[in-house]
PDB file of N, CA, C and O in Angstrom:
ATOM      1  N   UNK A   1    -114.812 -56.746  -5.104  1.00  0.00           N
ATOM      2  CA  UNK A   1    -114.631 -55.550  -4.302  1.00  0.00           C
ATOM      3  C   UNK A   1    -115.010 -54.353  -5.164  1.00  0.00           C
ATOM      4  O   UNK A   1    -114.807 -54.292  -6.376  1.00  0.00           O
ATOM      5  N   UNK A   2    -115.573 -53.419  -4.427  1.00  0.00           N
ATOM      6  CA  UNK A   2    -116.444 -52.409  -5.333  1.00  0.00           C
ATOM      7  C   UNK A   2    -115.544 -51.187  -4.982  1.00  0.00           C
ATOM      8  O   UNK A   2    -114.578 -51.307  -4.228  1.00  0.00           O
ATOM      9  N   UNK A   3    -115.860 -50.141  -5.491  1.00  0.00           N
ATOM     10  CA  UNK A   3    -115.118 -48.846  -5.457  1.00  0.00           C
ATOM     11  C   UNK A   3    -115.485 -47.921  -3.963  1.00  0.00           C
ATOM     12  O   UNK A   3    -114.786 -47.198  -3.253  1.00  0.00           O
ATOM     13  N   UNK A   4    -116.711 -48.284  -3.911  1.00  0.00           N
ATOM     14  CA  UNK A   4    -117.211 -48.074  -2.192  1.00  0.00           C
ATOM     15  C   UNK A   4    -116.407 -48.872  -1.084  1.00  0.00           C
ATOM     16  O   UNK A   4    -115.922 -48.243  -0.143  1.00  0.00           O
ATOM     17  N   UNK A   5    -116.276 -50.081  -1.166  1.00  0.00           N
ATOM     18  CA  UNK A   5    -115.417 -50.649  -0.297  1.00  0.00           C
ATOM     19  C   UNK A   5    -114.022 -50.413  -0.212  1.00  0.00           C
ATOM     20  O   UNK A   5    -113.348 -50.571   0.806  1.00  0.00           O
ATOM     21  N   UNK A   6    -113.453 -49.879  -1.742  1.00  0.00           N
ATOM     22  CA  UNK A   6    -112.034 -49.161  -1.450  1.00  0.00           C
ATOM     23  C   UNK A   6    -112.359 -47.659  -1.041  1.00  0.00           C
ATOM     24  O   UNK A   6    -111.294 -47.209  -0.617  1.00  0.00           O
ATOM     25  N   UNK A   7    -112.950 -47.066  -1.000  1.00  0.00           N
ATOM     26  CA  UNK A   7    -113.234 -45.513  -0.167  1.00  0.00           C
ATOM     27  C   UNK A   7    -113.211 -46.449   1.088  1.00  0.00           C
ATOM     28  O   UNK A   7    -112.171 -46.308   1.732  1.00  0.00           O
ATOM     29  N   UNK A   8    -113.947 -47.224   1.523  1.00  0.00           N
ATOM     30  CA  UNK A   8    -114.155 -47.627   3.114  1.00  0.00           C
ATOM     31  C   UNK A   8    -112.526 -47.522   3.634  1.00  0.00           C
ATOM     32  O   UNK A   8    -112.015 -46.723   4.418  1.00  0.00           O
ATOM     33  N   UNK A   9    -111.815 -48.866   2.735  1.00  0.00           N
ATOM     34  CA  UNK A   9    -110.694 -48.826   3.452  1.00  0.00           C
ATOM     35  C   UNK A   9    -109.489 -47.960   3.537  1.00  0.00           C
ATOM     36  O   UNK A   9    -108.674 -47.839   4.452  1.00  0.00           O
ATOM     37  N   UNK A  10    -109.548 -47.499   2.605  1.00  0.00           N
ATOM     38  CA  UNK A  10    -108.970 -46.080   2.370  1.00  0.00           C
ATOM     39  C   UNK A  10    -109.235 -45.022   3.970  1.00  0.00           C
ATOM     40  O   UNK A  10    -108.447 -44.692   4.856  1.00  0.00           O
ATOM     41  N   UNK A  11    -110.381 -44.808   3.808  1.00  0.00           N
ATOM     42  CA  UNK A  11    -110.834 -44.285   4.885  1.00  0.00           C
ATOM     43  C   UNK A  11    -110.489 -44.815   6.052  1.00  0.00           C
ATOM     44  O   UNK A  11    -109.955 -44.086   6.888  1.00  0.00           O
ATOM     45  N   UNK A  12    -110.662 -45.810   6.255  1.00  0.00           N
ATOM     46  CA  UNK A  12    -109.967 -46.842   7.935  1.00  0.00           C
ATOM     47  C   UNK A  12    -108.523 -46.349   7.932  1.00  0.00           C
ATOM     48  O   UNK A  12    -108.118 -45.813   8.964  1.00  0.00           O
ATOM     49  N   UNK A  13    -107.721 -46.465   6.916  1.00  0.00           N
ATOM     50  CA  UNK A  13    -106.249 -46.300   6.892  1.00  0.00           C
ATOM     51  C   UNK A  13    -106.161 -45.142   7.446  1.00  0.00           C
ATOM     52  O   UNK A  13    -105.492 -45.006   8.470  1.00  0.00           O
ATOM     53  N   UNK A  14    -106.947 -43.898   6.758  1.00  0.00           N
ATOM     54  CA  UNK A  14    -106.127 -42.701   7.374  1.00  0.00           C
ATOM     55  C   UNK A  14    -106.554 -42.394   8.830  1.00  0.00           C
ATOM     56  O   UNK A  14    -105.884 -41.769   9.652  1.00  0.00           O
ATOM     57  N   UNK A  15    -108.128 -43.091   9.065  1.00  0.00           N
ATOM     58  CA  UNK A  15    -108.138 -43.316  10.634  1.00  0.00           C
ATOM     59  C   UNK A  15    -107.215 -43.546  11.381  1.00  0.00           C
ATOM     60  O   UNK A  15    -106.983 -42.857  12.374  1.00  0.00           O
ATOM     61  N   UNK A  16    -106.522 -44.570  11.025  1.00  0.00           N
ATOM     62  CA  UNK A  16    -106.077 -45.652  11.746  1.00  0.00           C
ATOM     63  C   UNK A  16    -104.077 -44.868  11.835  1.00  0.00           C
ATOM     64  O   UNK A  16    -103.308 -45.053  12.779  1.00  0.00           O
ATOM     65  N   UNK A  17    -103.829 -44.216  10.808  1.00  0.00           N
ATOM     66  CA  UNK A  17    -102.961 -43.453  10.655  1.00  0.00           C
ATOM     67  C   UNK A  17    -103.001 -41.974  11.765  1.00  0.00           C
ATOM     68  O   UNK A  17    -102.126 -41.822  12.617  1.00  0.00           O
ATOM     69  N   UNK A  18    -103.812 -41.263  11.633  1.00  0.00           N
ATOM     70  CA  UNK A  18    -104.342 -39.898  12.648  1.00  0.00           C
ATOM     71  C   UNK A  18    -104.688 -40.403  13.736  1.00  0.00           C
ATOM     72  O   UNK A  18    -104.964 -39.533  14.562  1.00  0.00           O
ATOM     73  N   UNK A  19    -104.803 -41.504  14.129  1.00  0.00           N
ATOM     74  CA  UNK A  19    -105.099 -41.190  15.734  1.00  0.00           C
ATOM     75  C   UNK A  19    -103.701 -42.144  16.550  1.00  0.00           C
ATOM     76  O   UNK A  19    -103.771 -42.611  17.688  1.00  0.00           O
ATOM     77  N   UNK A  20    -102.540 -42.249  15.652  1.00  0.00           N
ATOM     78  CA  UNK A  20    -101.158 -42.749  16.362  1.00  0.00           C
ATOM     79  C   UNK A  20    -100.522 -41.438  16.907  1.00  0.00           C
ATOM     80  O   UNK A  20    -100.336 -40.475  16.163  1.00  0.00           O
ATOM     81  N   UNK A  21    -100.212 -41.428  18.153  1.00  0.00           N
ATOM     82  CA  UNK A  21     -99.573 -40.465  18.854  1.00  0.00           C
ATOM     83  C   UNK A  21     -97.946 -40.076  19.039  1.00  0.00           C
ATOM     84  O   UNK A  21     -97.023 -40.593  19.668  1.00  0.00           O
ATOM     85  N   UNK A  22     -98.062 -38.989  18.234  1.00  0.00           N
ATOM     86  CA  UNK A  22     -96.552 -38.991  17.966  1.00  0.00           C
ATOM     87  C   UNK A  22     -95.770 -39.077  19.170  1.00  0.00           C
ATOM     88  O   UNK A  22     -94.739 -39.743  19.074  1.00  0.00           O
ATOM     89  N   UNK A  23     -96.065 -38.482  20.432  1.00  0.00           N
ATOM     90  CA  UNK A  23     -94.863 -38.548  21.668  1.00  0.00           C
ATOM     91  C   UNK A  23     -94.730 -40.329  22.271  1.00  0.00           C
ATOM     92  O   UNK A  23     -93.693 -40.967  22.450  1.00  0.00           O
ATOM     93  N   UNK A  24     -96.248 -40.805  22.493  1.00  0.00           N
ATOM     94  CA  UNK A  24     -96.222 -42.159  23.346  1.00  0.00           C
ATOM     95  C   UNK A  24     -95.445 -43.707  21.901  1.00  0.00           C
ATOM     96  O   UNK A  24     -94.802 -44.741  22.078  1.00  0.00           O
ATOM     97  N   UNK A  25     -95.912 -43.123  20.844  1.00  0.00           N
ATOM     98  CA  UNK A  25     -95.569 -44.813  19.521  1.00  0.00           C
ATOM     99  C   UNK A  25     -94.785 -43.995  18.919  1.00  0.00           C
ATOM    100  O   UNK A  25     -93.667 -44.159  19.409  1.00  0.00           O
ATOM    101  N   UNK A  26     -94.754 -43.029  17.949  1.00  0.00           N
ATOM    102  CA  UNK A  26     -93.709 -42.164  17.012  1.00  0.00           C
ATOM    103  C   UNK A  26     -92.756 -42.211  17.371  1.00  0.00           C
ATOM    104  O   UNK A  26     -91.888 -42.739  16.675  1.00  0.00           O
ATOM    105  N   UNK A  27     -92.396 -41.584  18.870  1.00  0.00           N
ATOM    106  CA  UNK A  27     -91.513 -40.508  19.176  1.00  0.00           C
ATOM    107  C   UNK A  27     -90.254 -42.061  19.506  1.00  0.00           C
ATOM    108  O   UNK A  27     -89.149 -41.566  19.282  1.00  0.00           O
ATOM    109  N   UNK A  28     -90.068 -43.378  19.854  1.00  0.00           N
ATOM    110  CA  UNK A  28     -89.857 -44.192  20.285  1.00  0.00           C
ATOM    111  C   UNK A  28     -89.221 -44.967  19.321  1.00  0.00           C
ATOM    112  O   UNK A  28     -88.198 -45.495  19.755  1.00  0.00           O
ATOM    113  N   UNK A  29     -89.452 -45.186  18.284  1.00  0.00           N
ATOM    114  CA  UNK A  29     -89.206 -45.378  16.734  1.00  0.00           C
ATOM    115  C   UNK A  29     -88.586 -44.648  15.718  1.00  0.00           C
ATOM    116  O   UNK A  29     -88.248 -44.942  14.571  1.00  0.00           O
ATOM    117  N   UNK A  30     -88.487 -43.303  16.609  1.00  0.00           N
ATOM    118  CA  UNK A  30     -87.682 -42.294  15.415  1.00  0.00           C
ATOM    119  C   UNK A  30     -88.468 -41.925  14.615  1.00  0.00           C
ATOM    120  O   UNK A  30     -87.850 -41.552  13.617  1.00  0.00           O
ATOM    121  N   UNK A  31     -89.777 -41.794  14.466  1.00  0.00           N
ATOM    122  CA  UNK A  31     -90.644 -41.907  13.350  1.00  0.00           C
ATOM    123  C   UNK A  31     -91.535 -40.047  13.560  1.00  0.00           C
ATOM    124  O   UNK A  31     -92.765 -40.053  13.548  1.00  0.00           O
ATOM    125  N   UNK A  32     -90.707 -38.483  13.752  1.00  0.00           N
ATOM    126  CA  UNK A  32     -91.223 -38.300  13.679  1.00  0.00           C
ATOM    127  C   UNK A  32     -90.656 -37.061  12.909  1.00  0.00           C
ATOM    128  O   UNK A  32     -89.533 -36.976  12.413  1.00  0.00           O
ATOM    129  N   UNK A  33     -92.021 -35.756  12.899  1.00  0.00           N
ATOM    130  CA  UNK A  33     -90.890 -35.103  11.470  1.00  0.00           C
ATOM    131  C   UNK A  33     -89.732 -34.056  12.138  1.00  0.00           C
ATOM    132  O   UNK A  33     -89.202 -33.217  11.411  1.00  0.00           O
ATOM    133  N   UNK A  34     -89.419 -34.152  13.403  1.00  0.00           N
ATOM    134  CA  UNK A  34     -88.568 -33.379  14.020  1.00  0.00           C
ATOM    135  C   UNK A  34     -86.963 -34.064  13.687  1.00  0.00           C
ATOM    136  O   UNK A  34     -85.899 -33.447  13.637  1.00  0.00           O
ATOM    137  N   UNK A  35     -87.268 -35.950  13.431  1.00  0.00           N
ATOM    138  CA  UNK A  35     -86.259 -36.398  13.429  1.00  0.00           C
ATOM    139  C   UNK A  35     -85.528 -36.877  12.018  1.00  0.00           C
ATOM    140  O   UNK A  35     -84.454 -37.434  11.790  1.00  0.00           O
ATOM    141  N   UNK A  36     -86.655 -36.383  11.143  1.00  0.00           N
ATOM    142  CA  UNK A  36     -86.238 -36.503   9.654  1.00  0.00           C
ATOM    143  C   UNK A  36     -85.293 -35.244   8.957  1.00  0.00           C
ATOM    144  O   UNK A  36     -85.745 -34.104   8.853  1.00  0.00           O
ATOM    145  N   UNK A  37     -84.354 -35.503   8.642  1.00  0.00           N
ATOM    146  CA  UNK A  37     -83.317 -34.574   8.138  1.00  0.00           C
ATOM    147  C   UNK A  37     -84.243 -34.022   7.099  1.00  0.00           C
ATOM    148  O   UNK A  37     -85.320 -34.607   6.989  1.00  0.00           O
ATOM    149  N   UNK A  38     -83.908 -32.536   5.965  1.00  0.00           N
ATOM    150  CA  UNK A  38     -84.084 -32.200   5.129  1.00  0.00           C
ATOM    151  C   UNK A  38     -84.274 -33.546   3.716  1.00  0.00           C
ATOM    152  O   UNK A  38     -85.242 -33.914   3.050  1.00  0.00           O
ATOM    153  N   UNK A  39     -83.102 -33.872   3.748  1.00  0.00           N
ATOM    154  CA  UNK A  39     -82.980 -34.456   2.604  1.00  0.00           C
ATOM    155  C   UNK A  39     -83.247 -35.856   3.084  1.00  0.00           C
ATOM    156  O   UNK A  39     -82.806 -36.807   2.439  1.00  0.00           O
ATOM    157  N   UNK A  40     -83.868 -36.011   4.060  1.00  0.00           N
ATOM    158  CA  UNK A  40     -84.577 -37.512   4.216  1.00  0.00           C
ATOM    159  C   UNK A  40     -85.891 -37.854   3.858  1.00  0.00           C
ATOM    160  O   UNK A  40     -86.249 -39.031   3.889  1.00  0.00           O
ATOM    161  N   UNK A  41     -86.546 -37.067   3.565  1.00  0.00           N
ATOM    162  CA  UNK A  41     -87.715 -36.396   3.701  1.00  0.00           C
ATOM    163  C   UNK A  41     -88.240 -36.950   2.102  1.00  0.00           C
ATOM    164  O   UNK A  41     -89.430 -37.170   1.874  1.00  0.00           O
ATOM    165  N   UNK A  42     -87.271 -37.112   1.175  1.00  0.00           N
ATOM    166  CA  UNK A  42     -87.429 -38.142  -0.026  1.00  0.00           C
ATOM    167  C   UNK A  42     -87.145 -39.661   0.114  1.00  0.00           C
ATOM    168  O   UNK A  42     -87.125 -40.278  -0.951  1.00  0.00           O
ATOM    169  N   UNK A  43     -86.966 -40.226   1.026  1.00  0.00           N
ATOM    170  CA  UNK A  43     -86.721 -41.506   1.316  1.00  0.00           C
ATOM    171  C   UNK A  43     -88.228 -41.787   1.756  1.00  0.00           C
ATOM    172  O   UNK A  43     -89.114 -40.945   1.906  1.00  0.00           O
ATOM    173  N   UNK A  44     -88.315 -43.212   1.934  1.00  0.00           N
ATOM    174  CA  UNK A  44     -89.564 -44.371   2.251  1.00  0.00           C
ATOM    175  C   UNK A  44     -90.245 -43.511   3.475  1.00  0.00           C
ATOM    176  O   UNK A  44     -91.248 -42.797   3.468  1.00  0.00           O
ATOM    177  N   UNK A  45     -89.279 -43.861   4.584  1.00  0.00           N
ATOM    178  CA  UNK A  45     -89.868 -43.360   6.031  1.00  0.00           C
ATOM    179  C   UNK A  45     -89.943 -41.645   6.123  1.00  0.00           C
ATOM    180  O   UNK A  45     -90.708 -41.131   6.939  1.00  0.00           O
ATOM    181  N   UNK A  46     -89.354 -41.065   5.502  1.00  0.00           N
ATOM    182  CA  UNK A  46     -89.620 -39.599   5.337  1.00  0.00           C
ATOM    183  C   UNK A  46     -91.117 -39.315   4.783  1.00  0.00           C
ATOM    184  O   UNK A  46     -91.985 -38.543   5.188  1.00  0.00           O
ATOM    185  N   UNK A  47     -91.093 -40.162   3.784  1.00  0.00           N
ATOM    186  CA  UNK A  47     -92.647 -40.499   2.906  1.00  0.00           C
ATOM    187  C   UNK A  47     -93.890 -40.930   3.997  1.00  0.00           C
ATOM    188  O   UNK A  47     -94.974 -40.354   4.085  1.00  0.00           O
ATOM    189  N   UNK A  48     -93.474 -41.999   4.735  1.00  0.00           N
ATOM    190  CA  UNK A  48     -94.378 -42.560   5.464  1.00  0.00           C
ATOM    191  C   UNK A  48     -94.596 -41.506   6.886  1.00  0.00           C
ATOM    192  O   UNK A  48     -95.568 -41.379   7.631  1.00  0.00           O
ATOM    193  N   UNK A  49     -93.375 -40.899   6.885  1.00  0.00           N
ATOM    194  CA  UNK A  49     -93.774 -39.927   8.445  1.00  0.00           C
ATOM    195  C   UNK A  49     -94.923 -38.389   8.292  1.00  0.00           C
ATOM    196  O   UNK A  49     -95.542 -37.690   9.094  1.00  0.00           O
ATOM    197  N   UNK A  50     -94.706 -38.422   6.555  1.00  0.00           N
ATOM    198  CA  UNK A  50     -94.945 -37.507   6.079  1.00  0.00           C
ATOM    199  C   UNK A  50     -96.851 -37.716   6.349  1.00  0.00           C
ATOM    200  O   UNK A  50     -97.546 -36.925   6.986  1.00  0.00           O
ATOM    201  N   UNK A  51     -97.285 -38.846   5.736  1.00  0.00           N
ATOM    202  CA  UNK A  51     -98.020 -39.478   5.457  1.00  0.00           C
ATOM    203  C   UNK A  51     -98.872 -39.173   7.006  1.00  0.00           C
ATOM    204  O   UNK A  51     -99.777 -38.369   7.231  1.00  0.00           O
ATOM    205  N   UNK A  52     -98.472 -39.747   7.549  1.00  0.00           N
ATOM    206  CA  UNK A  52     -98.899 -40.074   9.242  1.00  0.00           C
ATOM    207  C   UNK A  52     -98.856 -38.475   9.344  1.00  0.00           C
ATOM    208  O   UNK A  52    -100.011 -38.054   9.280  1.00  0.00           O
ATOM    209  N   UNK A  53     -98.186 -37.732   9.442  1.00  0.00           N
ATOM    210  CA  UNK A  53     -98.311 -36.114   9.896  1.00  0.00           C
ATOM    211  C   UNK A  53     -99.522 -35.733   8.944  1.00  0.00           C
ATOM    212  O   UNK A  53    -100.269 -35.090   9.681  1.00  0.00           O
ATOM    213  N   UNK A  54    -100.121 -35.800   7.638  1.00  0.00           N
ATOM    214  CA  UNK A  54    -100.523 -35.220   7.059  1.00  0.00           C
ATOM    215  C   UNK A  54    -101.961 -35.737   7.728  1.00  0.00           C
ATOM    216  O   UNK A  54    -102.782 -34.868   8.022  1.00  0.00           O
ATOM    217  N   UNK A  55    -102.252 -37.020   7.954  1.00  0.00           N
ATOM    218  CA  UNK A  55    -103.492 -37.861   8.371  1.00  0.00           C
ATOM    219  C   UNK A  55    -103.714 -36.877   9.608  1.00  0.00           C
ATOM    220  O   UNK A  55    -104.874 -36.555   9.865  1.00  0.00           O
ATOM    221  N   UNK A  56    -102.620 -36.357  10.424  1.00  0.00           N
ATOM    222  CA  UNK A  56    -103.096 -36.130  11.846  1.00  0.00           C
ATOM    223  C   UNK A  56    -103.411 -34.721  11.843  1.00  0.00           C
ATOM    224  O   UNK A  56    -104.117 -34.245  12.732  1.00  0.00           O
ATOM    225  N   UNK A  57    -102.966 -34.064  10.965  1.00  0.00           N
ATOM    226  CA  UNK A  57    -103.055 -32.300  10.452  1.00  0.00           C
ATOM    227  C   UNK A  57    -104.509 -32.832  10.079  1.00  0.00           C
ATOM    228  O   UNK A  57    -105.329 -32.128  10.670  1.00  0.00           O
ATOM    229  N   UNK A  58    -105.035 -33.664   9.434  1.00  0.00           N
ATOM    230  CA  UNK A  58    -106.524 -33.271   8.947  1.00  0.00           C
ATOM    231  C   UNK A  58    -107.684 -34.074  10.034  1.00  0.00           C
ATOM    232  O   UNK A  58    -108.531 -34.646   9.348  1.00  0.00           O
ATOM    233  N   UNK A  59    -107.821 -34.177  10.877  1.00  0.00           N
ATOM    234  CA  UNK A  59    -108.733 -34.800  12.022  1.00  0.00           C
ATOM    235  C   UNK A  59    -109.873 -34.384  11.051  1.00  0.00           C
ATOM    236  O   UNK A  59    -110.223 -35.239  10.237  1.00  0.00           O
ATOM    237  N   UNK A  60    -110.569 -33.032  11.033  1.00  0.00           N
ATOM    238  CA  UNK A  60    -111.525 -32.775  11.039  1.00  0.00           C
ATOM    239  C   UNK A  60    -112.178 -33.118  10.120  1.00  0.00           C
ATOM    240  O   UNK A  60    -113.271 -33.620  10.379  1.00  0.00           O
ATOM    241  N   UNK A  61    -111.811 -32.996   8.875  1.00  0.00           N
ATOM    242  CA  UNK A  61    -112.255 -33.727   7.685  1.00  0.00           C
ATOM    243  C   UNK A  61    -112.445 -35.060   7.647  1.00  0.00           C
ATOM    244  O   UNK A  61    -113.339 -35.603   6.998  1.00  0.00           O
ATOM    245  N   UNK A  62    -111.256 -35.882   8.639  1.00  0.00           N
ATOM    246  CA  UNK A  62    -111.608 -37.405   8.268  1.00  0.00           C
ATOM    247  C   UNK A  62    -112.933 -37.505   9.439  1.00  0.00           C
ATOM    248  O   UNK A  62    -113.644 -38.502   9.567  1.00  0.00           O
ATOM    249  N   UNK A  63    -113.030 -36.577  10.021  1.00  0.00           N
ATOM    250  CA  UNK A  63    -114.114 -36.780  11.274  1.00  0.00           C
ATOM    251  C   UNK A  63    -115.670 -36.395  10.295  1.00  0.00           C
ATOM    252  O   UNK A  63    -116.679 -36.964  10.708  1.00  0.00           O
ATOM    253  N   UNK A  64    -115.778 -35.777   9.470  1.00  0.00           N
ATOM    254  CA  UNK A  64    -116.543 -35.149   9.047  1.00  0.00           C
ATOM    255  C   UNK A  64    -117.210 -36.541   7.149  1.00  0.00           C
ATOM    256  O   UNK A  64    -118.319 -36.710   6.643  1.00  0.00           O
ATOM    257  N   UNK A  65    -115.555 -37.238   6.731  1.00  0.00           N
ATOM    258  CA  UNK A  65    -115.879 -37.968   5.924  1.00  0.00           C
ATOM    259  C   UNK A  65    -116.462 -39.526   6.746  1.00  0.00           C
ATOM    260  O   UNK A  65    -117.061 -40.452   6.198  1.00  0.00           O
ATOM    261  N   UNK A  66    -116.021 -39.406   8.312  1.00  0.00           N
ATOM    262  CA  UNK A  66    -116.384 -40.629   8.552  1.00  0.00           C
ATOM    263  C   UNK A  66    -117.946 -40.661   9.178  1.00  0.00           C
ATOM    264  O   UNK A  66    -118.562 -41.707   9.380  1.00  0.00           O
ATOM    265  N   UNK A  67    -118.516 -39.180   9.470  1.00  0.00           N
ATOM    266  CA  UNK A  67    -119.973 -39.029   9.689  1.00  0.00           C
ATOM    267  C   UNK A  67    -120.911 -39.238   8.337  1.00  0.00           C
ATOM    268  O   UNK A  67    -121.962 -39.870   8.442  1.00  0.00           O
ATOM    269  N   UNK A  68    -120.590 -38.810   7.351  1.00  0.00           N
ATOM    270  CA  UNK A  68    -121.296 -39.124   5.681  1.00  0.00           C
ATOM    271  C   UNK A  68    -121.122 -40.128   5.502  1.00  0.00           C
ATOM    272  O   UNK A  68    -122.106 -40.606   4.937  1.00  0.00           O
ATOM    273  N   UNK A  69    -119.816 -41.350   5.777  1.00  0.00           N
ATOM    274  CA  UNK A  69    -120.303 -42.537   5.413  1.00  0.00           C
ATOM    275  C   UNK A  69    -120.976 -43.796   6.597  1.00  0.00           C
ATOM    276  O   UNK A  69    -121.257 -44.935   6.222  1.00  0.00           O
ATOM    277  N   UNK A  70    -121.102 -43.446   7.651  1.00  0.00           N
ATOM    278  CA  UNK A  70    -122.084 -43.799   8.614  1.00  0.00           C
ATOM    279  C   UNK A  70    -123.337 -43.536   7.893  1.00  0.00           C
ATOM    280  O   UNK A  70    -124.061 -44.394   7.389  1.00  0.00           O
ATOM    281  N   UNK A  71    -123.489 -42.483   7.894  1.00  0.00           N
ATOM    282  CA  UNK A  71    -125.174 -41.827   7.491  1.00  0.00           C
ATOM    283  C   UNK A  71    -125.336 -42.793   6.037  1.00  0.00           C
ATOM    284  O   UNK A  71    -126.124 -43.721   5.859  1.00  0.00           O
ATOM    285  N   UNK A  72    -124.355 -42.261   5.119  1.00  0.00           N
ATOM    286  CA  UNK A  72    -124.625 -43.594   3.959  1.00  0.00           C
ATOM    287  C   UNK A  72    -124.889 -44.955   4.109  1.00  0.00           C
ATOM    288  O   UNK A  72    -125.813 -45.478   3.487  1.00  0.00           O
ATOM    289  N   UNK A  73    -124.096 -45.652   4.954  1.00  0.00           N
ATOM    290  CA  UNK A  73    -124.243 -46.342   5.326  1.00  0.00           C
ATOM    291  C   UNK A  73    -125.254 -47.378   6.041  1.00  0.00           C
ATOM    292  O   UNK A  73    -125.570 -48.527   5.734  1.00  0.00           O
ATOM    293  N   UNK A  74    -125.643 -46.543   7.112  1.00  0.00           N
ATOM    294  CA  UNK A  74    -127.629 -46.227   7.549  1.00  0.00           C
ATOM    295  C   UNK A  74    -128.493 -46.367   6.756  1.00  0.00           C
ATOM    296  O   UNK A  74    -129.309 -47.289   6.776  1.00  0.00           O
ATOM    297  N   UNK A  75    -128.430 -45.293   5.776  1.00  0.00           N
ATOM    298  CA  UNK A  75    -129.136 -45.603   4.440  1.00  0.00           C
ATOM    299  C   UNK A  75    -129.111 -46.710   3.391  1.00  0.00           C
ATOM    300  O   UNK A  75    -130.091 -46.961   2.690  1.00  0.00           O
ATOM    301  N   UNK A  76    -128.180 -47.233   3.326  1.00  0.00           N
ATOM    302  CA  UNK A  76    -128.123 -47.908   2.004  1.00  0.00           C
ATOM    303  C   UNK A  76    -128.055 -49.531   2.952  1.00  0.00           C
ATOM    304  O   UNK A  76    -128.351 -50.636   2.498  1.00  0.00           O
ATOM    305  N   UNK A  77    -127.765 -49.336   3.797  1.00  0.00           N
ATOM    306  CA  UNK A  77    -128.064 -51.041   3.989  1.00  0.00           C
ATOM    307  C   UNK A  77    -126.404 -51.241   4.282  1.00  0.00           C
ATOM    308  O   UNK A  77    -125.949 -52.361   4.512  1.00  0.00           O
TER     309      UNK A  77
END
C-alpha cells in the first residue's frame, strides 16, 4: 500500500463522514453536537461527533480535493 492509496482512503472516510445527515442518522443516536455536554466533548463520541461536524463544515474542499484526484487519476492510469 502506497502513500497515494492512503490519501485515497483517507479521502473516502471524510466523504463518507460529510455526507451523514445529522437530523435523519445523527439526530436518532444521540450523536449530535447539540447533545454533547461541555465537558463531553473530551470523551470518544464527543471526539467522533466532533469529527463528523468538522467533515460536514468542510463540503467544499473535500468537493474540490475529490475533483484533483479524479483528474489525477485520469491521468496517471
Amino acid at each position: 500500500m502506497g502513500f497515494w492509496t492512503l490519501i485515497e482512503a483517507f479521502l473516502l472516510f471524510a466523504n463518507a463522514l460529510a455526507i451523514l445527515n445529522e437530523d435523519r442518522f445523527l439526530a436518532r443516536r444521540g450523536w449530535t453536537l447539540a447533545e454533547i455536554s461541555v465537558g463531553g466533548r473530551k470523551s470518544l463520541k464527543g471526539q467522533v461527533v466532533g469529527l463528523i461536524h468538522a467533515c460536514q463544515f468542510l463540503r467544499l474542499p473535500l468537493m474540490i480535493l475529490n475533483v484533483i484526484t479524479i483528474v489525477l487519476k485520469l491521468f496517471s492510469g
